[in-house]
C-alpha positions as CSV (number, residue, x, y, z in Angstrom):
1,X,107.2,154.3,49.4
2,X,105.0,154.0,52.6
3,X,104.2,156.2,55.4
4,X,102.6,155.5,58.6
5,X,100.1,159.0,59.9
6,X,98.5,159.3,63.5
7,X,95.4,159.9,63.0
8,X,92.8,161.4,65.7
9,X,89.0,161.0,64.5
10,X,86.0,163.2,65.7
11,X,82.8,161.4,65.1
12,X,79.3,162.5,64.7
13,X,80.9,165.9,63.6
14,X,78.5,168.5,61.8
15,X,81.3,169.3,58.9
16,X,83.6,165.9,57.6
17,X,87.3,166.5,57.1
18,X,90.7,167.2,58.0
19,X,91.2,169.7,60.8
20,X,94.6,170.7,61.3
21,X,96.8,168.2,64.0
22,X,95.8,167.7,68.1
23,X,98.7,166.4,70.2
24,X,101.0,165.5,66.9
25,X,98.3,163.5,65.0
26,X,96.2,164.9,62.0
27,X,92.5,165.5,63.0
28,X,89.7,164.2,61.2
29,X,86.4,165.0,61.6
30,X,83.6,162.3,61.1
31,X,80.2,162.7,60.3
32,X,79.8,159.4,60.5
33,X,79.2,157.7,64.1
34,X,81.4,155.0,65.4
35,X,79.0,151.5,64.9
36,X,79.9,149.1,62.7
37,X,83.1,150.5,61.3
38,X,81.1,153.0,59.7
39,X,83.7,155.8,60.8
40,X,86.7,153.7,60.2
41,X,85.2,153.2,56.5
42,X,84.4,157.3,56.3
43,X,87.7,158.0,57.7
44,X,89.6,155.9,54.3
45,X,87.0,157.9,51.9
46,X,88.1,161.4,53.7
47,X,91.8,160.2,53.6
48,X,91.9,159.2,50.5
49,X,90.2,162.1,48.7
50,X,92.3,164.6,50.6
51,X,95.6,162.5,49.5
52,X,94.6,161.8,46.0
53,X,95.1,157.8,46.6
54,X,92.9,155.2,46.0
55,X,90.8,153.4,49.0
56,X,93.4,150.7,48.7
57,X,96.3,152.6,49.6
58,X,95.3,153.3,53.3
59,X,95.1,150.7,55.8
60,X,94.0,151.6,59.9
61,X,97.2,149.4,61.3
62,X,96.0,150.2,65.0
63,X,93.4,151.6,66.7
64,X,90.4,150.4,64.7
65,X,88.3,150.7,67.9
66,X,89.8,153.9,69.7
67,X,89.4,157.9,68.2
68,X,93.4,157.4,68.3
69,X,94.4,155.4,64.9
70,X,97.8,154.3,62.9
71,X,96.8,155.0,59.0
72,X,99.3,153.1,56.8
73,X,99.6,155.4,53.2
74,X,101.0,153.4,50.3
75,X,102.4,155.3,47.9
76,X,103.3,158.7,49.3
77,X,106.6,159.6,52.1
78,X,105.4,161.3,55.3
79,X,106.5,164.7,54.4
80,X,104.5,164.4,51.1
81,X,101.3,162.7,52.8
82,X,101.3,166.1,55.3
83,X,101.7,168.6,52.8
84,X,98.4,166.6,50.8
85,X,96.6,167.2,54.1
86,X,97.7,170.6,54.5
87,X,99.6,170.3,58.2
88,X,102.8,171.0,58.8
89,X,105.5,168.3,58.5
């Protein structure tokens, strides 16, 4: 089972987690800032404590680069993955 999430990320955000949906993607805030795939890599640890997966089961598909990303989740279905999160499917 395999679900694909859109994903917006806040960087350099005071608090780190998941903050509801913007514009049909689940928002993430960052603490970290974006240089050197630092948020990318603090964006997998937020995802995968908040989905109960391991690091290996996420994968940024597209979008390393932009505050818009495609988050591939192994091992979930979407409507499971949302519910984790606590947005609505």
């Amino acid at each position: 089972m395999t679900c694909e999430l859109a994903v917006r990320v806040i960087p350099r955000a005071s608090k780190a987690g998941v903050a509801g949906t913007r514009d049909h993607a689940v928002l993430v805030r960052l603490g970290a800032a974006p240089v050197e795939g630092a948020a990318n890599a603090e964006l997998i640890d937020t995802l995968s404590r908040a989905l109960g997966v391991p690091r290996r089961a996420l994968t940024i598909t597209a979008g390393a680069s932009s505050r818009n990303k495609r988050v591939r989740v192994e091992g979930l279905s979407h409507e499971a993955a949302l519910r984790k999160l606590g947005v609505a499917p």
